[in-house]
Structure formats: C-alpha cells, structure tokens
VOGU-3710 file (C-alpha; in Angstrom, 3 decimals, decimal comma):
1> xxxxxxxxxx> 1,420/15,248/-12,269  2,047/14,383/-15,640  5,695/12,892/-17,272  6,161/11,701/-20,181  9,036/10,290/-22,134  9,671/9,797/-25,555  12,066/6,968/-26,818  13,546/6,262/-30,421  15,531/2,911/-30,818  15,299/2,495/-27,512
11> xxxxxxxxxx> 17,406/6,290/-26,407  15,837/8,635/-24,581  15,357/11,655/-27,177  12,374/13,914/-25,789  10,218/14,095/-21,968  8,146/16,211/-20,652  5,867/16,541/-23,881  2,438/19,169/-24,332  -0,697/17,202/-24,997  -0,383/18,095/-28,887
21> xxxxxxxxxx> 3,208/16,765/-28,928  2,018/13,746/-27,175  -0,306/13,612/-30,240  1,929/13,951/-32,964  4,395/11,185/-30,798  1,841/8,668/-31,229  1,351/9,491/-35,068  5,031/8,737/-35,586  5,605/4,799/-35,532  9,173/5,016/-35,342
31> xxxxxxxxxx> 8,426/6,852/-32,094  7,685/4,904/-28,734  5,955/6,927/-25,902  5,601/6,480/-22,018  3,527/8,818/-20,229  3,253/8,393/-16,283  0,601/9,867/-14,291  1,343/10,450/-10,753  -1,881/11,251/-8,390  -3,314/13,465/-11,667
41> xxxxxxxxxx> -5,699/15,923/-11,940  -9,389/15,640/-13,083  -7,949/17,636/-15,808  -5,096/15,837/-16,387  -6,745/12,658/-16,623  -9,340/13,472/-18,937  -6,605/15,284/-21,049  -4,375/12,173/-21,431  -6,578/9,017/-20,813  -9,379/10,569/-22,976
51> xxxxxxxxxx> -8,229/13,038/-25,663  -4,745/11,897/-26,392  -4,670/7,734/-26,088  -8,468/7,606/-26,319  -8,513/4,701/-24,220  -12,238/2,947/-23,367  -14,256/4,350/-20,547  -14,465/1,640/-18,644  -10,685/1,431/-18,634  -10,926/4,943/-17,503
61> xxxxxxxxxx> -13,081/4,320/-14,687  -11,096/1,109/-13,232  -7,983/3,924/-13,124  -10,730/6,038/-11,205  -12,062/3,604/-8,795  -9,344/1,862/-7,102  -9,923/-2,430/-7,849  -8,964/-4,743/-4,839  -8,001/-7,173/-7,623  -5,302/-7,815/-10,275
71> xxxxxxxxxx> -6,228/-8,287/-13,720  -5,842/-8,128/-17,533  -8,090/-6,961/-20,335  -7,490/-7,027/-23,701  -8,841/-3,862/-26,212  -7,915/-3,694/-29,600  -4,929/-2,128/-29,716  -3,660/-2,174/-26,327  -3,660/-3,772/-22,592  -5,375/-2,483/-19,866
81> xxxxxxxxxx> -3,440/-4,033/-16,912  -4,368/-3,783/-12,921  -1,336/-4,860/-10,437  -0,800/-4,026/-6,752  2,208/-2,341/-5,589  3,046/-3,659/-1,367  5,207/-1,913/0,888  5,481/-1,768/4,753  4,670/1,785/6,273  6,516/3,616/8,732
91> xxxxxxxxxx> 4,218/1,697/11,404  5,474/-1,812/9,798  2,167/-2,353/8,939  1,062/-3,519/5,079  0,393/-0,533/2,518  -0,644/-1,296/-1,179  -0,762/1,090/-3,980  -3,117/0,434/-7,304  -0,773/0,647/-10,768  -2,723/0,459/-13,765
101> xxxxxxxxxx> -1,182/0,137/-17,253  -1,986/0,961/-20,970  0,129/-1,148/-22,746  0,415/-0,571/-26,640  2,457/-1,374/-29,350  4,433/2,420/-29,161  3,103/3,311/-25,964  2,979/3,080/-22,068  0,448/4,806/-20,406  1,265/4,333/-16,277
111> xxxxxxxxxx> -1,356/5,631/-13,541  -0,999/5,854/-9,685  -2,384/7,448/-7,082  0,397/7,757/-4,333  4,611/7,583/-5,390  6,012/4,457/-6,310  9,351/3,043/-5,891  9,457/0,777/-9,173  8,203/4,109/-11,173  10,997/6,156/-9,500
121> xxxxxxxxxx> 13,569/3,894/-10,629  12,562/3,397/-14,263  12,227/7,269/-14,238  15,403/8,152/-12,876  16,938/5,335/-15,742  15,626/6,618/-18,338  16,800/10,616/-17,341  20,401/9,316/-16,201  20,974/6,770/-18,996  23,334/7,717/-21,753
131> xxxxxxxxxx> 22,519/4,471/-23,867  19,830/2,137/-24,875  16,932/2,006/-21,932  14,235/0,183/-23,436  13,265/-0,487/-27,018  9,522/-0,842/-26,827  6,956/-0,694/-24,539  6,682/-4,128/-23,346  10,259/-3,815/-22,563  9,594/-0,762/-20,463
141> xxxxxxxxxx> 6,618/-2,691/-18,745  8,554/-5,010/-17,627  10,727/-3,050/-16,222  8,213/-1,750/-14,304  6,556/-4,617/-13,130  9,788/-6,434/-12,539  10,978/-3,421/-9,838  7,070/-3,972/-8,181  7,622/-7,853/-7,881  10,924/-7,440/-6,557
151> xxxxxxxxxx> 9,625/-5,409/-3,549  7,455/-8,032/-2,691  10,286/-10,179/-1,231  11,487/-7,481/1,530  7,824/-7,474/2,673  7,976/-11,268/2,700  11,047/-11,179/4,989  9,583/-8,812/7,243  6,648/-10,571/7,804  8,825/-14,149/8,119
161> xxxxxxxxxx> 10,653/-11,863/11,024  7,419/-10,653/12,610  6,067/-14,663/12,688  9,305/-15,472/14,191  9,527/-12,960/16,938  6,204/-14,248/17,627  6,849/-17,971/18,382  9,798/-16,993/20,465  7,201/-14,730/22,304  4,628/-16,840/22,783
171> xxxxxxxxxx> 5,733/-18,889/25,281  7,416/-16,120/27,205  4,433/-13,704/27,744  1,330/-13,936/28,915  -1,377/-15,327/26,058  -3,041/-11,424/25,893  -0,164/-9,665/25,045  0,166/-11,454/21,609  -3,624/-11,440/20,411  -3,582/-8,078/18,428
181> xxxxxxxxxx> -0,275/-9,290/16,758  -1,256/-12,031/15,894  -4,360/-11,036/13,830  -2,644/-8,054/12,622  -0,243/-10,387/11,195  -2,881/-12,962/9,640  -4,640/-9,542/7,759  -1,101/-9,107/6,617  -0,647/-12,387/5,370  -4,180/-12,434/4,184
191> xxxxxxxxxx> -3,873/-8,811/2,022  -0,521/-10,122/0,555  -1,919/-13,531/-0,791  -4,922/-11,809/-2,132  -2,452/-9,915/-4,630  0,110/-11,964/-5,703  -2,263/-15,232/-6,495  -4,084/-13,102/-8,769  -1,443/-11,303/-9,799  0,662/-14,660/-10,464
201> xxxxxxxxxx> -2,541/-15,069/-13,047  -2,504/-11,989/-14,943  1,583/-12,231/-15,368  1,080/-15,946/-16,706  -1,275/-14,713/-19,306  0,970/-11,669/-20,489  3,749/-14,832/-20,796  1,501/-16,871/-22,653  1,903/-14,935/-25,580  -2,087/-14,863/-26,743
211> xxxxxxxxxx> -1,552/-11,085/-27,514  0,215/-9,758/-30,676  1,256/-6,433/-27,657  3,886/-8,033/-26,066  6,603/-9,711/-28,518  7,954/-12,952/-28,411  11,351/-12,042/-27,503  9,927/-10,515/-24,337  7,737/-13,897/-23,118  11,038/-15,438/-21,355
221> xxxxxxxxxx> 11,029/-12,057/-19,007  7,274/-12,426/-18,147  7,806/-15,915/-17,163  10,777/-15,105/-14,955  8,331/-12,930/-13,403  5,824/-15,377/-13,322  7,871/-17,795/-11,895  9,208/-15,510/-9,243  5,543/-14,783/-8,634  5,039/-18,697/-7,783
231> xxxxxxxxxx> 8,111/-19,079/-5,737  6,562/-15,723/-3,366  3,190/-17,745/-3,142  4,968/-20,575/-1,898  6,425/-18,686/0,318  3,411/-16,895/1,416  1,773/-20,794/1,878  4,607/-21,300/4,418  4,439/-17,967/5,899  0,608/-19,146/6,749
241> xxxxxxxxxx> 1,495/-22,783/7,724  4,007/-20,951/10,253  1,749/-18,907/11,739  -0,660/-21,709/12,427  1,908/-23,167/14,602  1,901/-20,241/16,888  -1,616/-19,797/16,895  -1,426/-23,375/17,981  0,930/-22,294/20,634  -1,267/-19,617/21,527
251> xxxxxxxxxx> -4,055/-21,553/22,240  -2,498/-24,501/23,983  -0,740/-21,947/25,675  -4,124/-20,156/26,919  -5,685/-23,680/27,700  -2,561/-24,645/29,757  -3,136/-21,422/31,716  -6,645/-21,539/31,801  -6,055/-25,178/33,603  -3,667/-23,937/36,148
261> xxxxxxxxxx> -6,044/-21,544/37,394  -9,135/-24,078/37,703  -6,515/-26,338/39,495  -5,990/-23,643/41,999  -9,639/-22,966/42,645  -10,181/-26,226/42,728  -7,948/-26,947/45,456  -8,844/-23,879/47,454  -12,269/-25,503/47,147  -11,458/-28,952/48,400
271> xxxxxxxxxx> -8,880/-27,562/51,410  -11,724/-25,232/52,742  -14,450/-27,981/52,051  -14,186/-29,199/55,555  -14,355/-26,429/57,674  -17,123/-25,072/55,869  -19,534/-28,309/56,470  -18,376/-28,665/60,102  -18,838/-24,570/60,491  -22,479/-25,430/58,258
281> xxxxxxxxxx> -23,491/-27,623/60,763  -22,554/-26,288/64,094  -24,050/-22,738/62,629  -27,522/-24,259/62,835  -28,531/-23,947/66,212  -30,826/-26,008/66,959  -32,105/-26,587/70,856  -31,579/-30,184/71,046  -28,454/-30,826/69,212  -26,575/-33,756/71,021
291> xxxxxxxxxx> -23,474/-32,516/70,344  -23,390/-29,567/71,996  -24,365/-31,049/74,954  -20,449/-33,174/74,678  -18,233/-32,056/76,960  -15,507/-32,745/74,379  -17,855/-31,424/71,191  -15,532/-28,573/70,365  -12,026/-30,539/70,805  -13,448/-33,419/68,442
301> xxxxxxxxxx> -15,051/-31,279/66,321  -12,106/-29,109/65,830  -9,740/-32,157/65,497  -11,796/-33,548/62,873  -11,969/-30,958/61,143  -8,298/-29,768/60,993  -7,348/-33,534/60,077  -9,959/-33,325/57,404  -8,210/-29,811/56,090  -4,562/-31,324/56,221
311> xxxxxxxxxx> -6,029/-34,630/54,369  -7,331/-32,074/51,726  -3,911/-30,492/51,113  -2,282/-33,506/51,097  -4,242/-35,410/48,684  -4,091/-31,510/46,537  -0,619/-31,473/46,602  -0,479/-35,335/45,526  -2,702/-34,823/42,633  -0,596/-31,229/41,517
321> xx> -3,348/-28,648/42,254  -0,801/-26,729/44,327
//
C-alpha cells in the first residue's frame, strides 16, 4: 500500500498522489513530500523506490532483505536510515518490525513490512490537523522516530514486571517450573539490547550534525532522542543485572534441592547399613559357621543389629539428614 502526503509550509495541502504527481512534487522545491509504503507490492516498490526517488540499489535491497541491525548511510542527496520498531505480541512475547527511511532535503520516503503504531499516529496527524504539522522532512522524521522510541519504554516495563514476578516465584515453585521463563526472558532482554545500542549509535550520528539533511535547528530533538536512547540502555543494563539475581536464585535454589535429596539417600543408606551387613553375613551359609551353632546367635544378632539401626537414625537426625 502506497500513501503519500504532500506538505507546503509545513500544512497538509495534497495525499494520496499518482506516481507522475509524485514526480512533479519533487520538481517543486517549495514542495515537501512523504510517501509511506506499507507491506508494498513488487510493483509498488519498484514504482516508487526506483522510478520516482531513484534511490541506490543497494538501498533498495536493504528495504528488501530485512537487516537485524540499525544503521545509517549517507548518499548524496539523502539518508538511507535502518531502525527497529519493538512491541510485545498478543502472547507477551517480543515482536520487532524493520523501518527503513529515505531522508531528503523535500522528502520522506518510509518502508515497512507489517503496521506500525508510530506511522499510524503521524498519519492520522497529518489527515486530522488543521495547522502546521511539520515543516520539513527531518521534522517529520523525527516525529516518526520519536513515536518508535517512545514505545520502547512500555516494553521495558513489561519486561521489568516479568523479572519481578520471577524472583517472587522463584523461591515459591519448584526450580523446573521457571526454566523456560527464564530463558525466554534473557532472548527478550537479549533482542531488545541488540537494537537500541545500535540504534543509540545511528541517532547520535543524525545529532551530530555531519550531514547538511537534517538542519541545525532540528539537532536538539535528535539528541533528546539520543539521550532517551541512553537512559533505555541503562535501563536495559539493570534489567540484565536483575535477572542475574534470579538466575542466581535459581541455581542456588536447584543446588539447595539437589542437597536435600542426597541428604535423604544418604541417610536411608546409613539407617539400612546395618541390617544389610548382618543380613550379608548370616546369608552366607557356610557349614561351619560358629555362630549358628549359639544358642543365643539370633537374639544377639538381632539386638545388635537393631541398636546399630537406632544408632544410625540417631546420629542422621543429629547431623540433619532427616
């Protein structure tokens, strides 16, 4: 699906454009341009990415192939931009979504494969606002990329809930029930960081202001971002350090049970230690055993052996085995 939207002084005057109008858009430089392709077409991505904007191929294929990582590249007249959308599915479990950007002087060029929430937003702004929306690009990229960093801090809380509910589990339950959580939770963790450290990067350089695309009115926004970027990182470092603890408690917790049951076979071991040598013995039945000649063989034996069971338990029981 293709929308577009055309902006003049920052107003909302045209959307919804044909490829030539597109065209004739881009030849006007009073006119600023944002064209958003949701989940497009073969067709439509060859009509806008290569015969309208024109953009490099290899640009073209990163939109293609989906990239794990964030990034930045610089053409001649525009920004190719990779970033990482993160939301939590109906299953609570992480989702990310690829949103690549063409970032010009009098045009935005956005490209996603699946919906977006910070997309839907800046659309439905720019079809219900009656006044000034955006003027320029960069302003419109922000925009974009501040509604995608934003959504980054409910996923943060969800995950600080999940680590949470864990350490108040973990010494409730048994040490089994909490294994696939836990991992699930450390990919989590693990997907999350990969995005926003390298994202944190990519925003820094846009902020730096070593491109003449983004204007120097706009670098104290990108740095908010950036910095907001740094203080979810930090967060994300404590979010790790956190679960470390309860896979500490996990483990000390599956030691500590692991002991109690050697304790218990080791007691059951001791206790019947003495009947089993005095029943070893008498089982070997030889002729001349002088023992079994005893009249009292069987009293002593069985005295011995019951005081050398009850010595057992007691000494067990002393050294808390049972």
């Amino acid at each position: 699906m293709i929308r577009s939207f055309v902006f003049s002084e920052g107003k909302l005057v045209a959307s919804d454009l044909e490829a030539e109008a597109m065209k004739l858009v881009r030849a006007d430089k009073g006119l600023q341009l944002w064209v958003d392709l949701d989940n497009p077409t073969d067709e439509e991505i060859k009509l806008v990415l290569e015969s309208v904007f024109q953009f490099h191929p290899l640009a073209i294929e990163d939109c293609i192939a989906p990239s794990s990582l964030p990034k930045v590249e610089d053409y001649d007249d525009h920004l190719f931009i990779v970033t990482h959308a993160v939301d939590l599915s109906r299953t609570e479990r992480l989702t990310t979504t690829e949103l690549d950007l063409f970032l010009g002087k009098e045009f935005l060029v956005t490209f996603h494969r699946k919906p977006l929430k910070s997309i839907e937003w800046l659309v439905e702004r720019c079809t219900k606002a009656t006044g000034v929306i955006a003027r320029g690009p960069d302003r419109l990229a922000h925009q974009v990329l501040d509604q995608l960093i934003e959504r980054y801090t409910p996923v943060l809380d969800e995950l600080r809930s999940k680590i949470e509910r864990i350490e108040a589990r973990v010494l409730k339950e048994h040490a089994e029930n909490l294994t696939a959580d836990l991992l699930a939770i450390r990919s989590e963790l693990a997907a999350l960081r990969q995005i926003v450290r390298p994202q944190r990067d990519v925003i820094s350089r846009l902020a730096h202001g070593d491109t003449k695309i983004i204007r120097a009115l706009m670098l104290p926004y990108f740095r908010d971002l950036r910095d907001s970027l740094i203080r979810q990182e930090e967060a994300l470092t404590t979010l790790g350090d956190a679960l470390l603890v309860s896979f500490d408690l996990f483990l000390n917790k599956s030691a500590s049970q692991a002991n109690e049951g050697i304790k218990v076979l080791t007691a059951l071991t001791a206790i019947t230690m003495p009947p089993i040598l005095f029943g070893t013995w008498y089982g070997m039945n030889f002729e001349h055993m002088p023992e079994v000649a005893s009249p009292y063989g069987y009293w002593v034996s069985l005295g011995v052996m019951l005081i050398s069971t009850l010595g057992m338990f007691l000494w067990c029981r002393r050294r808390g085995w049972i």
